[in-house]
C-alpha positions in Angstrom: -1.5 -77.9 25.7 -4.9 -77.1 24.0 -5.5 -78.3 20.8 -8.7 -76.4 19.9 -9.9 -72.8 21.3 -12.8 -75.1 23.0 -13.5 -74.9 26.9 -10.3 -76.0 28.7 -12.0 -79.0 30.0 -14.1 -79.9 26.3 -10.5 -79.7 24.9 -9.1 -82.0 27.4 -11.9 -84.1 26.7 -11.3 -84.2 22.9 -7.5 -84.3 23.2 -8.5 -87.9 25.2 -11.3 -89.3 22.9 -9.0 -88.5 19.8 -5.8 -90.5 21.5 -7.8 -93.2 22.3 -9.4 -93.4 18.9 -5.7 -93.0 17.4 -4.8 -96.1 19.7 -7.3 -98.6 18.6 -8.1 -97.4 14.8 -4.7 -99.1 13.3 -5.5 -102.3 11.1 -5.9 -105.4 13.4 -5.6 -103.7 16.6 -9.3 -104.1 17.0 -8.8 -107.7 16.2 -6.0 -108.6 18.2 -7.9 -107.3 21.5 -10.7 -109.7 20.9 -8.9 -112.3 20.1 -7.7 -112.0 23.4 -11.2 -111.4 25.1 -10.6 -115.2 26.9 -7.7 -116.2 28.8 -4.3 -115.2 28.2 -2.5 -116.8 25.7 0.9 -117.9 24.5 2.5 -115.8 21.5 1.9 -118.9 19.1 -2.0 -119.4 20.4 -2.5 -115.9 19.2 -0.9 -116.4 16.3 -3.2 -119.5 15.3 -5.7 -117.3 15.6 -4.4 -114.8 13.6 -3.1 -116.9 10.8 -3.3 -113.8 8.0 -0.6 -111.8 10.2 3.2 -112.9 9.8 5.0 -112.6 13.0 7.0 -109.4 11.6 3.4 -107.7 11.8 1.7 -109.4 14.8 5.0 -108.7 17.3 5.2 -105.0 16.6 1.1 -104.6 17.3 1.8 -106.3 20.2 4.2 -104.2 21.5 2.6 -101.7 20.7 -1.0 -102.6 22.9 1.7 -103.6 25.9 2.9 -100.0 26.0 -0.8 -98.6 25.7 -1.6 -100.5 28.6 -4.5 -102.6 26.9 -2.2 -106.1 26.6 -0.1 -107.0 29.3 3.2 -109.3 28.8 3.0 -112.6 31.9 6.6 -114.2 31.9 6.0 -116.8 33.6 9.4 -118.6 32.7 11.6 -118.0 30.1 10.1 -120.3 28.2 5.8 -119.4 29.0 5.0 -116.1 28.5 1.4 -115.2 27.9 -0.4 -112.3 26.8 -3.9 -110.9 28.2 -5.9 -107.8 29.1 -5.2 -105.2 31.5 -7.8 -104.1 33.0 -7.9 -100.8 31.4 -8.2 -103.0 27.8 -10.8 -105.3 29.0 -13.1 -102.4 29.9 -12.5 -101.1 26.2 -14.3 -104.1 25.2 -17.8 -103.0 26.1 -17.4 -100.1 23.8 -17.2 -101.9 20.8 -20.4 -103.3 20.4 -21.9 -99.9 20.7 -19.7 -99.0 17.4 -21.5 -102.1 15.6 -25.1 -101.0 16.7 -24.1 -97.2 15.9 -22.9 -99.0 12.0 -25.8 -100.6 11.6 -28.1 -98.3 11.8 -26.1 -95.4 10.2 -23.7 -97.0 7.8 -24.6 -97.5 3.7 -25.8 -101.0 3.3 -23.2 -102.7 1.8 -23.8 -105.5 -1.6 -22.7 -108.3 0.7 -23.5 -108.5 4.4 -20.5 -107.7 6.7 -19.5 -109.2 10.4 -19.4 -106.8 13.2 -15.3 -106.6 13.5 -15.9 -104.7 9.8 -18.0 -102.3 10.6 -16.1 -101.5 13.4 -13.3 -100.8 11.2 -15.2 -99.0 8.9 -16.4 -96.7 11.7 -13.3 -96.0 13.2 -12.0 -95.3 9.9 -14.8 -92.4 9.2 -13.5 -91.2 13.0 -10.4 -90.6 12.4 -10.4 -88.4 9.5 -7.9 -85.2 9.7 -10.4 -83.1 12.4 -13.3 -85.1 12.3 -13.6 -85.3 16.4 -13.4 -82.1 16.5 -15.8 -80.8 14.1 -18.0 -82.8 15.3 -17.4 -82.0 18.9 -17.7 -78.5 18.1 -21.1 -78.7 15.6 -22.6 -81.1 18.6 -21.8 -78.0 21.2 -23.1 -75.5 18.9 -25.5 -77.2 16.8 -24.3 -75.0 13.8 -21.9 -73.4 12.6 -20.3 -71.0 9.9 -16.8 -72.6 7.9 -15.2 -69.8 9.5 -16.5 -70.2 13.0 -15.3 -74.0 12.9 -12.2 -73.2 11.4 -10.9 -70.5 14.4 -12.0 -72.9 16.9 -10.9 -76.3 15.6 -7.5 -75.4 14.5 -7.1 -71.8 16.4 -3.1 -71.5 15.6 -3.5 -72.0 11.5 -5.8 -69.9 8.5 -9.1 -70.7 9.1 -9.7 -71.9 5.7 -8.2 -75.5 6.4 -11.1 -76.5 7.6 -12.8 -77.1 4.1 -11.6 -80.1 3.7 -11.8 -82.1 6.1 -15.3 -80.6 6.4 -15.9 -81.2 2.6 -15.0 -85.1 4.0 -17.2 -85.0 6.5 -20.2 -83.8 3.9 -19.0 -86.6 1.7 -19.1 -89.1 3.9 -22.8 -88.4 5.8 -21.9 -86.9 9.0 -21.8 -83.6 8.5 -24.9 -81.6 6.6 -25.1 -78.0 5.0 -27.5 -76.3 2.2 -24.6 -75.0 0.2 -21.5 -72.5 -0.3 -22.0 -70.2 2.7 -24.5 -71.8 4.3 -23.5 -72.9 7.7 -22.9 -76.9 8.4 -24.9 -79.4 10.9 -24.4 -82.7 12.3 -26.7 -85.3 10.1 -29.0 -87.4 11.4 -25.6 -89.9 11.6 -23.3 -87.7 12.9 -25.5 -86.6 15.7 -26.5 -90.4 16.2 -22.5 -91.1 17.2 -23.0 -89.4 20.7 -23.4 -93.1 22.0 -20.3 -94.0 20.8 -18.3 -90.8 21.5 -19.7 -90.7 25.2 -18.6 -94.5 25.5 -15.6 -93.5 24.1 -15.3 -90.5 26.3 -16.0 -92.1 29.8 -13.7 -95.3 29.0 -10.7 -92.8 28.6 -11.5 -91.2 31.6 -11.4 -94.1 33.5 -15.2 -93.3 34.0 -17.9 -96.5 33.8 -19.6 -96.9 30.6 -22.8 -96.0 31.7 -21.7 -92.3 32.6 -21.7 -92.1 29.0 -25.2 -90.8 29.5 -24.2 -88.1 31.1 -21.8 -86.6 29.2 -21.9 -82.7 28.4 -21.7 -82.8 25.0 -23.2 -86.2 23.8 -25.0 -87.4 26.9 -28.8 -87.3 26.9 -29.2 -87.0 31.1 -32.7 -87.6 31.9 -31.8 -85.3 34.7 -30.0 -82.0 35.5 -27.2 -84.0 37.3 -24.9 -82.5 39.9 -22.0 -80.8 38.4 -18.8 -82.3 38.0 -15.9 -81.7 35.9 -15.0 -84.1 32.7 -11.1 -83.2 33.2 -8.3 -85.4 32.6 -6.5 -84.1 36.1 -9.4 -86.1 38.3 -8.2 -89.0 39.8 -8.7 -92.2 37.3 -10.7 -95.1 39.0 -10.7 -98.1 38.4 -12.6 -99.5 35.7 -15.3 -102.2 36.0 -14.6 -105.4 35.3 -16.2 -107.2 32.2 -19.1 -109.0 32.8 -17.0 -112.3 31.7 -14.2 -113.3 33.9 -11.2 -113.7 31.9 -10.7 -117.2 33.1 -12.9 -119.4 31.0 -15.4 -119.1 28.0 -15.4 -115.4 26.5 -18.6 -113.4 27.0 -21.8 -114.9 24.3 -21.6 -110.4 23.7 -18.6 -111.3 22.0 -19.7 -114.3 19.5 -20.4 -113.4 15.9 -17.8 -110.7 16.0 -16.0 -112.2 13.1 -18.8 -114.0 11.8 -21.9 -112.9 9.4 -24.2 -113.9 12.2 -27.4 -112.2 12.0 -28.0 -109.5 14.7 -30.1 -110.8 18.0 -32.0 -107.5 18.7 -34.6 -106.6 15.7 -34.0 -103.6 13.4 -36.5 -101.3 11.4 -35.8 -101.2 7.8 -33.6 -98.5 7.1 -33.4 -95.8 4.3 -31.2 -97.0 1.1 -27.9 -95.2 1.4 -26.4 -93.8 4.8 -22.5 -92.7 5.4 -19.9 -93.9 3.2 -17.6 -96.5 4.2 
């Protein structure tokens, strides 16, 4: 069923990146799925490494990663039962680390500085505003647009005027630019920066490798003309890629300093004062 009056296959595409951003935005998902970036582990070895979650909380998140298919449940005997990645969750981990650098650059310099798993959270929480993917979506596609013009195609079955404000949000929080009442609205320098993580985000929910992220019709910068190809949800759904870190041992250096204030390894111009709210 369409959810916007996009293209058939750019809704499909939106209807996916906006499920998958639903199933990792809720508080400590994020963290749970790094904390189990090594080996599998018992239900109290995840705990101990969660100590600020009861087990009233931590069970139910669980659960609820084992039905998305990102954590899968080992019994091994009644008594050992571990928890790990699926495959499909392991190759979500990849992604993340393109939401820091995206933060970094973009985000409003905060008074203290921050480790990486919070500006992920801050991030997801700007994405998952009432709309926001598909404003966005649709601003990116069009590169600008009239309230009205957004409003018929992002929610095509209601008064167009519901789209002030979310779109207001969007202003207020940096994504989204316009000159005034009337004047049409623009991605900002921010907003339009997010095709890296949208096209990540993108690919890994169509079971697509990361790096066709590059490629994408909407927030892919192809070097290229590349053949055409649908981006539909029907296409068969390989397999993705495993991590670069087998899950049997040590977990991938990419993943140290996720929780920490470590300072960033790759070097970073000074940025302008200010940037989207958190």
């Amino acid at each position: 069923m369409a959810i916007t009056a996009l293209p058939p296959d750019a809704d499909a595409d939106l209807a996916r990146v906006t499920e998958a951003l639903a199933m990792i935005t809720p508080r400590w998902t994020v963290r749970i799925m790094l904390a189990l970036s090594g080996p599998p582990l018992r239900y109290s070895e995840l705990a101990a490494k969660m100590p600020w979650l009861n087990g009233n909380q931590l069970h139910p998140k669980l659960t609820a990663l084992c039905h998305a298919g990102l954590v899968e449940r080992t019994e091994h005997t009644t008594r050992h039962v571990t928890y790990g990645h699926t495959e499909r969750g392991a190759a979500l981990l990849p992604v993340l680390p393109v939401i820091v650098t995206w933060a970094e650059e973009h985000l409003e310099k905060p008074d203290r500085p921050l480790p990486a798993i919070e500006q992920i959270e801050d991030s997801l929480a700007l994405l998952t505003r009432r709309h926001a993917p598909a404003i966005l979506w649709v601003l990116k596609s069009r590169e600008e647009a009239s309230a009205r013009a957004l409003g018929r195609i992002v929610m095509p079955s209601g008064e167009w005027t519901n789209v002030y404000p979310p779109l207001r949000q969007l202003v207020a929080d940096g994504l989204v630019d316009t000159e005034g009442i009337g004047r049409p609205y623009r991605l900002s320098t921010a907003g339009d920066g997010l095709g890296s993580v949208l096209g990540a985000l993108s690919a890994w929910s169509a079971g697509q490798p990361l790096n066709q992220a590059a490629q994408h019709p909407v927030w892919g910068h192809p070097r290229a003309t590349p053949a055409p190809r649908p981006w539909i949800s029907s296409q068969p759904r390989p397999v993705p890629a495993a991590p670069p870190q087998a899950r049997t041992g040590e977990p991938s250096p990419a993943w140290h300093g996720l929780f920490s204030h470590a300072t960033p390894a790759h070097p970073k111009a000074a940025a302008p004062a200010g940037g989207p709210r958190r």
